[in-house]
N, C-alpha and C positions, 0 to 999 in steps of 0.2 A: 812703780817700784821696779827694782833690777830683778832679771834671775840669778836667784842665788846661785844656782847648780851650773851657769854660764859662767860667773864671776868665781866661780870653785875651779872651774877649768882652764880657767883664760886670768888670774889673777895682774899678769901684767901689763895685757889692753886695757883693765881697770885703771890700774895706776898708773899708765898714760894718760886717759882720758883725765884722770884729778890731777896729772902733771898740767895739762892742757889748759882744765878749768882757773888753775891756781887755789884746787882746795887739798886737805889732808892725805896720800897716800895712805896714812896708815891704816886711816879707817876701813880701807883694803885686808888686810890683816887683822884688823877688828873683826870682818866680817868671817874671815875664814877660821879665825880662833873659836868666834861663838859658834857657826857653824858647827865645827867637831866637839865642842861642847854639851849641844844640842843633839847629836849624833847618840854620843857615848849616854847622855842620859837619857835618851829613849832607848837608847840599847839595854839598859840595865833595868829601867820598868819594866819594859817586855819580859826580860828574863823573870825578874823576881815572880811578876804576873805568871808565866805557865809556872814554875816551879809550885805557885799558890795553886792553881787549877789542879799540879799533879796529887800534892795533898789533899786535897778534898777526895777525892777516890779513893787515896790511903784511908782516911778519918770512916769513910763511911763503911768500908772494909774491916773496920778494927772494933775489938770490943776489948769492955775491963779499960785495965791500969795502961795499957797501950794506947789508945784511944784519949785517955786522958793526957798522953803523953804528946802526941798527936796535934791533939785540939791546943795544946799551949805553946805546939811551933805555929802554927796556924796564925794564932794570938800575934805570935810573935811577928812572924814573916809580913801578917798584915800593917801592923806597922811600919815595917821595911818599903812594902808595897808603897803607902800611902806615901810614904817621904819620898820614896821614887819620882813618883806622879806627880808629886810639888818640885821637885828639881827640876823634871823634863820639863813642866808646866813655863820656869821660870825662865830655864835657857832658852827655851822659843818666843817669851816675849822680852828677852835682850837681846838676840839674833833681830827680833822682829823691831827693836826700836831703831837698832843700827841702818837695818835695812831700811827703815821707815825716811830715814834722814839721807840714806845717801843718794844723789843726783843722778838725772840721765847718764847714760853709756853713750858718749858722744861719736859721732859719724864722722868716720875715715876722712881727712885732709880738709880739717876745717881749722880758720886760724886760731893759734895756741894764744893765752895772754887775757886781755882783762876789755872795756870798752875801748878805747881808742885800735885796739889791734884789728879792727876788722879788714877786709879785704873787699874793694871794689871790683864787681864782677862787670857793670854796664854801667855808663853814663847815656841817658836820653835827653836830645833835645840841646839848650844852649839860653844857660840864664841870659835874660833879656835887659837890653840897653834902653836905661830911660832918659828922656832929651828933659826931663826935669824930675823933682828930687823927689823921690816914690814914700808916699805914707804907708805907715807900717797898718795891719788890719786891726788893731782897733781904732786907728783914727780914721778912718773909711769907714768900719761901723759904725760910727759913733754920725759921721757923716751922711750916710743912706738908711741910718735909723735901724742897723739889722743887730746890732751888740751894747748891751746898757751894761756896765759892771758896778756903776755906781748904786743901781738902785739892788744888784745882786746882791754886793755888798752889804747891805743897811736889811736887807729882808734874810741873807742866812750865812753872812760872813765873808770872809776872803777866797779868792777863784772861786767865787760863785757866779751868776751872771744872768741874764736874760738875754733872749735871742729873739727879736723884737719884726715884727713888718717883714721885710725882705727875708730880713736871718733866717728865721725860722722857714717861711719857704722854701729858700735857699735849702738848707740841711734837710726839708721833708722831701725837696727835690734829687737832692744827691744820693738818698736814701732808696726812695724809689727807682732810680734810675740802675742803681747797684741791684736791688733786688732782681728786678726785670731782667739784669744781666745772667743772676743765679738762677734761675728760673728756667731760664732757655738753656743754661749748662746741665739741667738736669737737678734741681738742686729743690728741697722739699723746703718752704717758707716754714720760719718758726718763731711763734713771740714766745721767749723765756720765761721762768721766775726770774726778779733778782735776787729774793733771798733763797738762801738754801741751809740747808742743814751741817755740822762742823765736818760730818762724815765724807757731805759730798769735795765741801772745801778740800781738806785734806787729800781725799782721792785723786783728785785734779791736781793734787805736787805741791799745793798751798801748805806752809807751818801758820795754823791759827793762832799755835802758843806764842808765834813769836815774830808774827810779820806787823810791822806798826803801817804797813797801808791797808789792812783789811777793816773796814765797817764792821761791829760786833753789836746786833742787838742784844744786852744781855739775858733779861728779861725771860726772852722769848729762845734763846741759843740760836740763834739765825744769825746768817751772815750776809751782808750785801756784795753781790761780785761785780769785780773787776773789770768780767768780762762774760759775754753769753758763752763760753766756752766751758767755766765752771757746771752751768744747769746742764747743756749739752752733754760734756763729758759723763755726766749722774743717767743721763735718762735712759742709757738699756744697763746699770746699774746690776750686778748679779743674773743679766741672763746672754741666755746665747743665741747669737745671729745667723742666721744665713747669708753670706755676702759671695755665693755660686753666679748670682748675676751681677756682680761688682759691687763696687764702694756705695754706703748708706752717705748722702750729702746732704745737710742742714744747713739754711742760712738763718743764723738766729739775728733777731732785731730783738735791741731790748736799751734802756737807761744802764749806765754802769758806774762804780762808785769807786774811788780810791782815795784814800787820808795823803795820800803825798804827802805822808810824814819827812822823807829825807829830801825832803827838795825846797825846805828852808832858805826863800832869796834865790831861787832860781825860778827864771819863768813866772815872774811874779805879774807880769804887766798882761793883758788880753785871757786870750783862751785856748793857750798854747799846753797848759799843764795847770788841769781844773780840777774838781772834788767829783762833778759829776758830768755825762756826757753821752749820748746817743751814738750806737754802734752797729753795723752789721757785720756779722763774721759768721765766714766760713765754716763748717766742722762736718769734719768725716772718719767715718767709721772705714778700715777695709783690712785686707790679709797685712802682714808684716812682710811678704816678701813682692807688693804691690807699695808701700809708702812712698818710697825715693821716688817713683813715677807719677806720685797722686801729689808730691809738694811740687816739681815742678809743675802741676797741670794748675797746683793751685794758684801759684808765682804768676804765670801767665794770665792766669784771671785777674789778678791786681796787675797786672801789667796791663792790661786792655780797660782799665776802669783808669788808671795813670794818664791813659790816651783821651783817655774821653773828656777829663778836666784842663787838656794843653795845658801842663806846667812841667820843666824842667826836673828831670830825678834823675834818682842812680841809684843801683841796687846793692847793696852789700852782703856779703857772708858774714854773718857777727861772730864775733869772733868766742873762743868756749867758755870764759870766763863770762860773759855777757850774756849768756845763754837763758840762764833760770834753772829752775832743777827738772824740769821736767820735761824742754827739749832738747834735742841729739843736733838738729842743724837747726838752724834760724835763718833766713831772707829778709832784710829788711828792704823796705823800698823807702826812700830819702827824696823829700821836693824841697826845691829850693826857695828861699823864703829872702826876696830881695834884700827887706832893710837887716836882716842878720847876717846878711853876706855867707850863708852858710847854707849845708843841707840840714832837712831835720826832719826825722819818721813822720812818715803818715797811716803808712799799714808794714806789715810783716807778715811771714808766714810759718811756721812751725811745724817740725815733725818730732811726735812725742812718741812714737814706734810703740812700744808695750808698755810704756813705763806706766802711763794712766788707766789705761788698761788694766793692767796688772792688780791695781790699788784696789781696782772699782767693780772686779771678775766681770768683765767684759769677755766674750770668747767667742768665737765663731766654730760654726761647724764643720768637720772634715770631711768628702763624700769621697770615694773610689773609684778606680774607672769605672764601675758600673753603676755608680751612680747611689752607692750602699753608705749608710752612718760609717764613717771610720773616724770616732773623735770628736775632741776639739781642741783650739788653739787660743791663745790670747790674742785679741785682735788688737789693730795700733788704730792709733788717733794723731787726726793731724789737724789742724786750723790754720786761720787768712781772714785778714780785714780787707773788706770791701769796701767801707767808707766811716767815717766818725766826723764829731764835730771839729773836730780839728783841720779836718780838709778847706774848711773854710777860709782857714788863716792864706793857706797857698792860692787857693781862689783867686780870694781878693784882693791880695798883693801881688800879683802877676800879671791880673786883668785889670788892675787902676789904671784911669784914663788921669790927666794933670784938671779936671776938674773935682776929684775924688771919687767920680759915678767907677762905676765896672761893669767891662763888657762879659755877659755869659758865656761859657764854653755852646760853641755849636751844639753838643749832645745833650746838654742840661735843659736848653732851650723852651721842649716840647715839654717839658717834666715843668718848669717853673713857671711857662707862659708870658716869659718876660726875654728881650734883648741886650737889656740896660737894666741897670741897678740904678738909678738916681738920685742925687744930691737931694735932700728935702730941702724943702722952700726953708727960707730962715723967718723964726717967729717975730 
C-alpha cells in the first residue's frame, strides 16, 4: 500500500503516476478528503476523551446535589465519547479501504499508457532463419514425446496438459540449472506453500474480491498462488529484519495456478498460457533506497539465464498501465517464438519498493553510526523469474532440427544428460 503522509505531500506525483497508469486521478483526492476526515475525528475523540478524564477528578471532588450534577455530564459526555470513537473508528476504515485499492507509486520515466506502450530497452541475438518450415512446440512435443494435451484435457480440462519423457526432464533440467545459478548469487533455496491465507493474498496487492484469475478454495478460505512470490512476500509477515549485511534473497520453487479467466480464445493451442505451471522466482527483501540497484542485479540474472537457453529476446520497460497494482517499474524479458513471428515473455522482474511491504508490516531495522537501534523502516520487495514451463515453448522451437528432434542448449546439457531430444520411433 502507498504512504499516505507521502501522497499528503506530493498529491500531484500521485496523479501523474494514475495519469501514467490510465486509472482515476480522483481517487487522489478521495484519499486526501478521507485523510482529513480521519484527522478531524481523531481530533475530536481525543478531546472529548480528556475533557471526560478531566471530569472524573471534578466527580470525585464533588459532594451532594453537585456531584449528582456532575455524574449526569459524565453520562452525558460518555456518550459523546463513544460516538466519537465510532466516527474516528469508521473514517480510518474508509481512508483505509481507499488506500487498500489504490496502486503502486510508479518510478520516474517509465512508459505512460496501457500494454502495447512499452519501450524496448535491448534486443539480443537475431531470430533464426529456417531452410525449412519450423513446427510450432507442441508439434515437436507431441513428436519427442515431451507434451501430451490431449490426455491433460480428458483428466482435468482445457490448458491442462502432461509433460511426458523428455518434457519433464527438460523443465526439471531448466529448473535446476536456474537454481544452481541462484545459489552461487547468493540466493537461499525455497520450496513454498501454494496455498495461503486471503490476508497474505491481499498483502501481496492481490483483490481476492475481485480478481477472476485467482483459485479460491472455499471451504477451507485458502488461496492457490500465482506465483511463489505470494508465500514469499507473507514469510517475515509482521516482523522486522536486519538487512545491515544486505538484501535477504529467496529463490522460491514451487507449482502455480491461475484461472486465465480473461484469456478466453487466446493461447488456446500448447502451453503457452495454462491453468497450472512450475516456476522459480526470485524474491528479495532489502532498504528502499537499495531497490532501483537490486532490480537491475535482478534483470541481469534473467539476462544470464536468457544466455544460457541461446534463444533470441529483448527486454522491455512495460509500460504503467501494464504494470499490476503492486509494481513501480516492470522488465520484461520477451524470447522469440518462430512460428508466432513474434516476441512473447518468458520472465520479468519487478520492483514493488514498499508497497508490499507496507500491507504486510515488513520493516527493517535502523542502526546509527555507532552501530545503536535507531528505528525502523518499511522495507521494499522486489522479484524475477528464473525459469517456468513456459520456457520450453522457446526451447523447442528455436532448437528444432527439420526432422523434429532438438538440439540442447550447451548449458542445459550437463543438467538433462542428453544432446538431442529425439523423434520417437513411430508405433
Amino acid at each position: 500500500m502507498i504512504d499516505v503522509k507521502h501522497l499528503t505531500e506530493n498529491p500531484d506525483l500521485y496523479k501523474a503516476s494514475q495519469r501514467a497508469r490510465g486509472d482515476q486521478q480522483s481517487l487522489v483526492d478521495d484519499i486526501l478528503a478521507a485523510d482529513q476526515n480521519r484527522r478531524d475525528a481523531l481530533q475530536r475523540f481525543e478531546s472529548l476523551r480528556a475533557e471526560q478524564k478531566a471530569f472524573g477528578k471534578k466527580v470525585a471532588g464533588a459532594h451532594g446535589e453537585e456531584k449528582q450534577r456532575l455524574l449526569d455530564e459524565v453520562k452525558s459526555l460518555a456518550a459523546q465519547v463513544k460516538q466519537a470513537e465510532a466516527a474516528a473508528n469508521d473514517a480510518d476504515e474508509q481512508l483505509n479501504r481507499l488506500v487498500t485499492v489504490f496502486p503502486n507509486l510508479i518510478s520516474e520515466g517509465i512508459p505512460s499508457g496501457g500494454e502495447e506502450n512499452f519501450a524496448v530497452l535491448e534486443t539480443v541475438g537475431t531470430p533464426r532463419e529456417f531452410d525449412f518450415e519450423p513446427k510450432d512446440h507442441l508439434q515437436i512435443g507431441e513428436l519427442i514425446g515431451a507434451i501430451d494435451m490431449e490426455r491433460g484435457a480428458k483428466v482435468s480440462g482445457s490448458r491442462f496438459y502432461f509433460l511426458t519423457g523428455v518434457g519433464a526432464r527438460l523443465e526439471i533440467a531448466l529448473m535446476q540449472m536456474g537454481l544452481d545459478q541462484a545459489i552461487q548469487a547468493g540466493f537461499t533455496p525455497i520450496i513454498t506453500p501454494t496455498l495461503v491465507r486471503p490476508e497474505t493474498m491481499n498483502g501481496t496487492g492481490f483483490d481476492v474480491e475481485h480478481d477472476d484469475e485467482i483459485y479460491r478454495l472455499e471451504r477451507d478460505d485458502l488461496y492457490l498462488v500465482g506465483t511463489s512470490e505470494v508465500s514469499l512476500a507473507g514469510y517475515y509477515g509482521d516482523e522486522i529484519l536486519d538487512l545491515s549485511a544486505g538484501p535477504r534473497r529467496f529463490a522460491g520453487w514451487s507449482t502455480c495456478y491461475r484461472r486465465e479467466a480473461g484469456a478466453a480464445g487466446k493461447d488456446t493451442r500448447g502451453i503457452i498460457r495454462v491453468h497450472q505451471f512450475n516456476k522459480l522466482e526470485m524474491f528479495v527483501y532489502t532498504t528502499p533506497d537499495q531497490a532501483a540497484e537490486e532490480h537491475q542485479r535482478l534483470l541481469d540474472w534473467e539476462r544470464e539465464m536468457m544466455a544460457k537457453i541461446q534463444v533470441p529476446y529483448r527486454i522491455i520497460d512495460t509500460a504503467a498501465g501494464d504494470l499490476g497494482t503492486s509494481a513501480a517499474r516492470k522488465f520484461d524479458c520477451e524470447a522469440w517464438v518462430p512460428t508466432q513471428g513474434t516476441y512473447r515473455e518468458l520472465t520479468s522482474t519487478s520492483n514493488c519498493t514498499t508497497y508490499q511491504a507496507r500491507r504486510l508490516n515488513v520493516r527493517h531495522r535502523l542502526f546509527d553510526d555507532e552501530g545503536n537501534k535507531a528505528g525502523t523502516q518499511t522495507a521494499a520487495t522486489l522479484n524475477g523469474t528464473l525459469a517456468t514451463t513456459r520456457w520450453l515453448v522457446a526451447i523447442l522451437e528455436n532448437h528444432q532440427n527439420a526432422d523434429g528432434s532438438v538440439t540442447v542448449p550447451e548449458a542445459l546439457r550437463p543438467y538433462l544428460g542428453l544432446d538431442v531430444l529425439p523423434v520417437l520411433a513411430a508405433d
